[in-house]
C-alpha positions in Angstrom: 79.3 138.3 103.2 81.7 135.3 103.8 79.3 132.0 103.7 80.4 129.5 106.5 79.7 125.6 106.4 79.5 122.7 108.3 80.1 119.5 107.6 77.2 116.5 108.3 78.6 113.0 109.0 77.4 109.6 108.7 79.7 105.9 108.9 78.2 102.8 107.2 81.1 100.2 109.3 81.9 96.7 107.8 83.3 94.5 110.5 84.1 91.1 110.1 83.6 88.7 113.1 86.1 86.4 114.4 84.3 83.3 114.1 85.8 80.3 112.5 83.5 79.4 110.0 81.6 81.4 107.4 77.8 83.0 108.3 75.9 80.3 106.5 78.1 77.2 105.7 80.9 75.8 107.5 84.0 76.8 105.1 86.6 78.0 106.9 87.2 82.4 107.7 91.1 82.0 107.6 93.0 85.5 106.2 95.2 84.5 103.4 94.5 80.7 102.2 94.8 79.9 98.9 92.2 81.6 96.3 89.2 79.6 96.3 90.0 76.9 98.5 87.7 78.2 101.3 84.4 77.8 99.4 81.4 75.1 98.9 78.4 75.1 97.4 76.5 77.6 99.4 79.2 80.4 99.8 79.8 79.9 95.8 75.9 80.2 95.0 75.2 76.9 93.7 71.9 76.1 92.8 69.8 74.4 95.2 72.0 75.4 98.1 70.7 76.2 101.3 72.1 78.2 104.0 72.4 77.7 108.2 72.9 80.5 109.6 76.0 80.7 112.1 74.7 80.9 115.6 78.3 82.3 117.1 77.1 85.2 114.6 74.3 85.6 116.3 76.1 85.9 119.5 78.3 88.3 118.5 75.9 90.7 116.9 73.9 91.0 119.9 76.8 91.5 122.3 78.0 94.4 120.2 74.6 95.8 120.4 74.1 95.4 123.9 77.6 97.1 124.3 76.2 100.5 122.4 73.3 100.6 124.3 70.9 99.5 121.6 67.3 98.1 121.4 67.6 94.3 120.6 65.2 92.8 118.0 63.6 90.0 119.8 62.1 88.5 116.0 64.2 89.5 113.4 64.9 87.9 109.6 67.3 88.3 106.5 66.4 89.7 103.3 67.6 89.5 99.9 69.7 92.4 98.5 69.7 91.8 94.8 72.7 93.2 92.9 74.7 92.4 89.9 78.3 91.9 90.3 81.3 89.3 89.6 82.4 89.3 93.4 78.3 88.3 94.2 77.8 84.4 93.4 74.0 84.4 93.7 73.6 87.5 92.1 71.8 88.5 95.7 73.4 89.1 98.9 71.6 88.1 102.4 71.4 91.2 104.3 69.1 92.7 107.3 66.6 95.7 105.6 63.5 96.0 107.7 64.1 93.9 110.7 68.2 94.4 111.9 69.3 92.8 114.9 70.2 96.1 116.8 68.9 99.4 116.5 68.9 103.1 118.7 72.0 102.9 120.5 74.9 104.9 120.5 79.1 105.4 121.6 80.0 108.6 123.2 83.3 110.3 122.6 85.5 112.8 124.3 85.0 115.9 121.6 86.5 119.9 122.9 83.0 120.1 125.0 83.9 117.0 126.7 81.4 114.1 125.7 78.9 113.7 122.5 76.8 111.0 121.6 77.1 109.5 118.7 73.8 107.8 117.3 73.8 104.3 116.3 71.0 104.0 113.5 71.2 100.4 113.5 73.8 97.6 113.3 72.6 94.0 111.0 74.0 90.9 110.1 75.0 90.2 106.6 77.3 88.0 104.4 80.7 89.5 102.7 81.2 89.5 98.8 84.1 87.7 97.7 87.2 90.1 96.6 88.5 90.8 92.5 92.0 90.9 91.5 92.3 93.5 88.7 95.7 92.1 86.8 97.1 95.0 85.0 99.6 92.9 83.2 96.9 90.3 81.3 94.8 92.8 81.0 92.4 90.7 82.8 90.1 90.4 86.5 90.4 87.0 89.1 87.8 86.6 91.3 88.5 84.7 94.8 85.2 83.6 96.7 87.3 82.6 99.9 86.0 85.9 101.3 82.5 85.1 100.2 79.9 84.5 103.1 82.2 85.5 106.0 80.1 86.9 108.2 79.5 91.0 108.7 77.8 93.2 111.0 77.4 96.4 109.5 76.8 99.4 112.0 74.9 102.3 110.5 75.4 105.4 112.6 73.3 108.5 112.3 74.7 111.9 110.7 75.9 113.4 114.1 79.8 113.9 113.1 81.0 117.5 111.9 84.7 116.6 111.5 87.3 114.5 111.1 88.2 114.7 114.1 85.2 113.2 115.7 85.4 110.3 113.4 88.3 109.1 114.4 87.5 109.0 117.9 84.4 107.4 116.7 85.6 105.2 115.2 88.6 104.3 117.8 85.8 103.8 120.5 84.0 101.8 118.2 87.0 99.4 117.4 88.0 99.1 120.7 84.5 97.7 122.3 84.1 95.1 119.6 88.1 94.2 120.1 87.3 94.2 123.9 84.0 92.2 123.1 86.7 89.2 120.7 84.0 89.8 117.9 86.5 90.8 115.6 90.5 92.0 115.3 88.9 95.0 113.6 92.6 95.1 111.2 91.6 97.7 108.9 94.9 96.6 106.5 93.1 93.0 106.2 89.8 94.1 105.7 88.1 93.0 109.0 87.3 97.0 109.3 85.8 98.7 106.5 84.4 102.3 106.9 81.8 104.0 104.2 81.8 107.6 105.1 79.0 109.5 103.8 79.4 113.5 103.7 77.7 116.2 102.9 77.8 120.3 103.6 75.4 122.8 104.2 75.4 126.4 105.3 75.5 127.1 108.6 72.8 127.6 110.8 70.5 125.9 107.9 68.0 122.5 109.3 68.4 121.0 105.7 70.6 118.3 104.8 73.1 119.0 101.8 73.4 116.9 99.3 75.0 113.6 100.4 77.7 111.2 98.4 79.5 107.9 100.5 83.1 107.2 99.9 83.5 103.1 99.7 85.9 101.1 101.3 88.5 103.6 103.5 90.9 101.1 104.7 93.0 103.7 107.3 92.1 106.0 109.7 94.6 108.2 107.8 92.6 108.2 104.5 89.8 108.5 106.5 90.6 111.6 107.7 92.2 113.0 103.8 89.1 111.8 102.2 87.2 113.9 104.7 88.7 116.6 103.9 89.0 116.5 100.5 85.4 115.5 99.7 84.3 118.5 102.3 86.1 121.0 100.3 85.3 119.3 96.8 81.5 120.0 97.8 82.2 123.4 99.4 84.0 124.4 96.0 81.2 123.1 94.0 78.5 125.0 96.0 80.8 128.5 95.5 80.5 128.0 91.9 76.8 127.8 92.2 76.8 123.9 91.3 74.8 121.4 92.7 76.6 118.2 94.7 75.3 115.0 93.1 74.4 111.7 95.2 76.5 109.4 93.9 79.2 106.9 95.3 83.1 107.7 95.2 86.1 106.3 95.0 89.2 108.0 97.6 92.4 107.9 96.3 94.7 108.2 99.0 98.2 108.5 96.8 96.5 111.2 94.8 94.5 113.2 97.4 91.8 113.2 95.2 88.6 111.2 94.9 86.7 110.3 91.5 83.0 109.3 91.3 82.4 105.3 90.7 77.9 105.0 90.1 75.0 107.4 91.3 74.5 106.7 94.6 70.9 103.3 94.6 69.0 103.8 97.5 67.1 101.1 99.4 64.2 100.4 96.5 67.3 100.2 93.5 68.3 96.6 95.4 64.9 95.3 95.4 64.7 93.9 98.9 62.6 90.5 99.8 62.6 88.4 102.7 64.8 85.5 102.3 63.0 82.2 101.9 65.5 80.1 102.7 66.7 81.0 106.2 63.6 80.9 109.3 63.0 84.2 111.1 65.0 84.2 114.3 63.1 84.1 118.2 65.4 85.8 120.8 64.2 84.7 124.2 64.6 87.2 127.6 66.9 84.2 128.9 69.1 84.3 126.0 69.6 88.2 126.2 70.2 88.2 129.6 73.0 85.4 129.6 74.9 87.5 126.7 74.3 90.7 128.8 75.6 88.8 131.9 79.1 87.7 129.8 79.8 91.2 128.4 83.2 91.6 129.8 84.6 94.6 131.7 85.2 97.5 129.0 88.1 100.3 128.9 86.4 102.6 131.1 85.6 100.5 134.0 89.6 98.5 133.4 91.0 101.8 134.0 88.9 103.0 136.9 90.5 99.4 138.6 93.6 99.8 137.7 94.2 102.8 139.1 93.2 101.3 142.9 94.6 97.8 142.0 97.7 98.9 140.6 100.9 101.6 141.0 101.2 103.0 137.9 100.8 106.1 136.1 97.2 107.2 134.5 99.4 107.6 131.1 100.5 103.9 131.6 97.1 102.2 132.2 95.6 105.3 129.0 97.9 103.5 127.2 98.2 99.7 128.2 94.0 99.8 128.0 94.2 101.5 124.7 94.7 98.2 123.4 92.7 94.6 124.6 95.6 92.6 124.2 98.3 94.8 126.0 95.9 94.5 128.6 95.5 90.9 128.8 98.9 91.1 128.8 99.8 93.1 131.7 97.1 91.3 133.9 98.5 87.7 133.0 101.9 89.1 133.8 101.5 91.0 136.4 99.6 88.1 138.4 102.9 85.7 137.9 105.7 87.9 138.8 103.8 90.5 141.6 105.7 93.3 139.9 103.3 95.5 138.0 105.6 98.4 138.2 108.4 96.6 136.2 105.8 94.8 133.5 104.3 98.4 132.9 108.0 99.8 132.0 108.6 96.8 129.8 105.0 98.0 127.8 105.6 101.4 128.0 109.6 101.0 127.0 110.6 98.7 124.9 107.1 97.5 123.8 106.0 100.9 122.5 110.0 101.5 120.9 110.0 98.0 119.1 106.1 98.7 118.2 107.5 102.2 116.1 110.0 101.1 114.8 108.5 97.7 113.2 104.9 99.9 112.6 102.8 97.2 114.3 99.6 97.4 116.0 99.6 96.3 119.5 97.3 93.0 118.5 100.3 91.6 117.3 103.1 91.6 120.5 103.8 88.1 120.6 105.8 88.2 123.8 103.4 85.5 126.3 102.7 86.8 129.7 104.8 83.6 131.4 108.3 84.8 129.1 107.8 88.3 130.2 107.6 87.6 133.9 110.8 85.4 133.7 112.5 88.3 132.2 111.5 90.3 135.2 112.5 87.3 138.0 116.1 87.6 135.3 116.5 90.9 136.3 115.6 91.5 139.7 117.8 88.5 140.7 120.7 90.3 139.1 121.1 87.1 136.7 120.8 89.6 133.7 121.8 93.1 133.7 119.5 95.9 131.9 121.3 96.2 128.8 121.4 92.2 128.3 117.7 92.3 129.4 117.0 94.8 126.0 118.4 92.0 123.8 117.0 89.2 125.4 113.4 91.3 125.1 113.7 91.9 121.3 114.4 88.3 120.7 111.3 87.3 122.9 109.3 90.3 120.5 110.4 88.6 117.7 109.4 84.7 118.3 108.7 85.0 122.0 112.0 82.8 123.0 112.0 81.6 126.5 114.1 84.3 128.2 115.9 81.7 130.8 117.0 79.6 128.0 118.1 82.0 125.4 120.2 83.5 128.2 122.0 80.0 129.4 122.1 79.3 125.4 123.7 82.7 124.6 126.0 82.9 128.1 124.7 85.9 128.7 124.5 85.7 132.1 125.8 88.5 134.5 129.2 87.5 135.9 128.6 87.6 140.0 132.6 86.6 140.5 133.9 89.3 142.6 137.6 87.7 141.7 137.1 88.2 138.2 135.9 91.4 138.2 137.8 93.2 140.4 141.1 91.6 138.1 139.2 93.2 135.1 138.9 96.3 137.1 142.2 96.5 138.2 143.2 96.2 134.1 140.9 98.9 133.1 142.0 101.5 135.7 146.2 100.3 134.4 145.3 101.0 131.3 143.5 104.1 131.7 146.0 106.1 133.7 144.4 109.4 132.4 140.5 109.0 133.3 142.1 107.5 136.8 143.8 111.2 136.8 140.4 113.0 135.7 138.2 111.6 138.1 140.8 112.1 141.1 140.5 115.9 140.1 136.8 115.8 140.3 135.6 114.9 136.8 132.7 112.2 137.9 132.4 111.5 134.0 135.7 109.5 133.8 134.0 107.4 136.5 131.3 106.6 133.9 133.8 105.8 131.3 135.8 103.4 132.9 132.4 101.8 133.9 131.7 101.4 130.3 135.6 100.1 129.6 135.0 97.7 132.4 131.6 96.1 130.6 133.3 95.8 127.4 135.8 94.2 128.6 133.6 92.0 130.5 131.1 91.7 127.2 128.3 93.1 129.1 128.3 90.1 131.2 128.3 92.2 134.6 125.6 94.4 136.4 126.8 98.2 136.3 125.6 99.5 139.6 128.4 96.7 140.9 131.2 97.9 138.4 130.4 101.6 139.3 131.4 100.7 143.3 134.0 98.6 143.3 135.9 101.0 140.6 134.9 103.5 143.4 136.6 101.6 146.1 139.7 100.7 144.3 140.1 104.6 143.1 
């Protein structure tokens, strides 16, 4: 008899919040300075430093709880997670063990049933390690504390996933409440999202656990969804043979689709947990809960549900315009200058989405300012721009967000309205195109089109089609 198994799924999520100074000290959070220039005594581990906690942290933390329907602790504290590492200045990170900030809440996803909820263990406030650069060629490892003390929730969800599948969606849910919330960018290729999946398999039908091992660091939903799937089959082979899965932490290699063990796998007592002395336990009043609760803003679910009575677009425009916070904003701020949200949806859904592909960008990072994209609009309905002129103009704006009125004066770009002129150019084009004139006189609508697109080259793109198509029309 064929033995079946399922798969048992639990995330440990890393995500960096988008304050602008560190958790404890007031050294700056800024991706990509300078090793070590972002540091001080406290977020190096100096002795006789003391740390002040962040209360923007705080904030954030209990806004993303409230957002996952958790229980808030009203008197929590930090603890000391002892550990021994280069990247760890004191030798001890500050952490949340027995009293986290959040706890008992959960996301619900669309799964082939049509909704599961996903249990959120708890979610605690914590500082980040700083980051080691292995350097193959001196045989040698840097360490850069500009990362060190950035503040971290970390959301601990409970084993309810059984595939890859619902990880991802998870996990796309997840990042898209905290983006909506501005706690974090949530860039996975920076770091600001890091995802520890622990797996493990057991027959099916079976109460018991399997054996469990956590996979550290997955920094794509892709490898994600590969380390899955290789770890699940890794166990599933091992147990075949009749060998036992060991608790221990591994390391996903994505290039080789293969993952290799890194320690045993500490649990809770290994880090020797204390409560800090350094940092006062913290009082959340009813008032201050109920004044983040009041400024949680309106989430994906509720944006779509008004877009489609406030707005004329498709549901597959506003699935995909809310799928992402700042393509949002962007269509609202739009929208409200020019009137037209018809025409700014296209411009999303069109070129947005082409120039998105093709540059494999996230959606955070469209540059193009509500005010420029309107103008482009005004450009076109007014006929001062045609829509082939209006492409190029858009991929400049994509690129540095140019002002679209002033590229197009700088570039003379603008649609020649001259009736004089063109009907001369017209006149040229059907002389020297004695043949298409012939064609479409016998019925061939195509020549029509090429003697349109004779007419715009000879006019540089500088006229509007529709106007080229009828006066060729008249004149034939």
């Amino acid at each position: 008899m064929t033995r079946e198994y399922e798969t048992v799924i639990g995330l440990e999520v890393h995500v960096e919040l988008a304050t602008k100074t560190k958790i404890f000290c007031g050294c700056s959070t800024a991706f990509g300075g300078r090793p070590n220039t972002h540091t001080c005594p406290v977020c190096t581990g100096m002795p006789g430093s003391l740390p002040v906690l962040n209360r923007q942290v705080l904030e954030y933390a209990v806004s993303v709880g409230l957002a996952m329907e958790c229980d808030i602790t009203r008197t929590c504290k930090f603890d000391r997670k002892n550990y021994f590492y280069p990247d760890n200045p004191q030798n001890y990170q500050i952490s949340q063990l027995y009293l986290p900030i959040c706890r008992n809440g959960y996301i619900e996803i669309e799964d082939t049933e049509g909704g599961k909820k996903i249990g959120i263990h708890e979610i605690h406030m914590e500082e980040d390690a700083g980051k080691l650069i292995h350097d193959a060629w001196e045989d040698c490892t840097l360490v850069d504390y500009n990362r060190s003390g950035v503040p971290l929730i970390e959301i601990v969800t409970e084993p309810d996933m059984r595939s890859s599948q619902e990880v991802i969606a998870f996990l796309e849910k997840l990042r898209l409440i905290i983006q909506y919330l501005g706690a974090s960018d949530c860039k996975l290729q920076e770091g600001s999202m890091r995802v520890d999946v622990n797996l493990s398999v057991r027959e099916k039908g079976d109460p018991a656990y399997g054996t469990r091992t956590e996979m550290k660091n997955l920094n794509s939903f892709h490898a994600i969804s590969r380390a899955i799937e290789g770890e699940r089959n890794r166990q599933i082979d091992l147990l075949k043979e009749g060998e036992a899965v060991v608790q221990e932490t591994r390391r996903w290699d994505d290039e080789k689709g293969c993952s290799h063990a890194m320690r045993s796998k500490e649990d809770a007592q290994d880090y020797r947990y204390f409560p800090d002395p350094d940092l006062v336990p913290i009082r959340i009043s009813r008032e201050y809960l109920d004044g983040i609760r009041a400024g949680l803003p309106e989430f994906r679910t509720e944006k779509m549900a008004r877009y489609r009575t406030e707005y004329d677009i498709p549901d597959y425009d506003i699935e995909i315009i809310t799928g992402s916070k700042h393509m949002a904003d962007l269509f609202e701020a739009a929208t409200a200058i020019c009137g037209q949200p018809k025409k700014v949806s296209n411009w999303l859904m069109g070129e947005t989405l082409r120039l998105l592909r093709e540059r494999e960008m996230d959606a955070q990072e469209i540059r193009v300012s509500p005010k420029h994209l309107a103008a482009l609009i005004e450009l076109v309905e007014k006929k001062e721009i045609n829509g082939n002129v209006a492409k190029e103009v858009y991929e400049a704006m994509f690129a540095r967000d140019v002002d679209p009125v002033q590229y197009v004066e700088e570039k003379g770009l603008k649609t020649v309205n001259d009736e004089e002129t063109l009907r001369r150019v017209v006149k040229e084009v059907i002389a020297a195109n004695p043949q298409s004139v012939s064609d479409y006189r016998g019925g061939k609508e195509k020549a029509l089109g090429f003697l349109v697109g004779q007419t715009m080259k000879a006019m540089k793109g500088k006229a509007d089609p529709v106007s080229v198509g009828g006066l060729l029309r008249e004149l034939l």
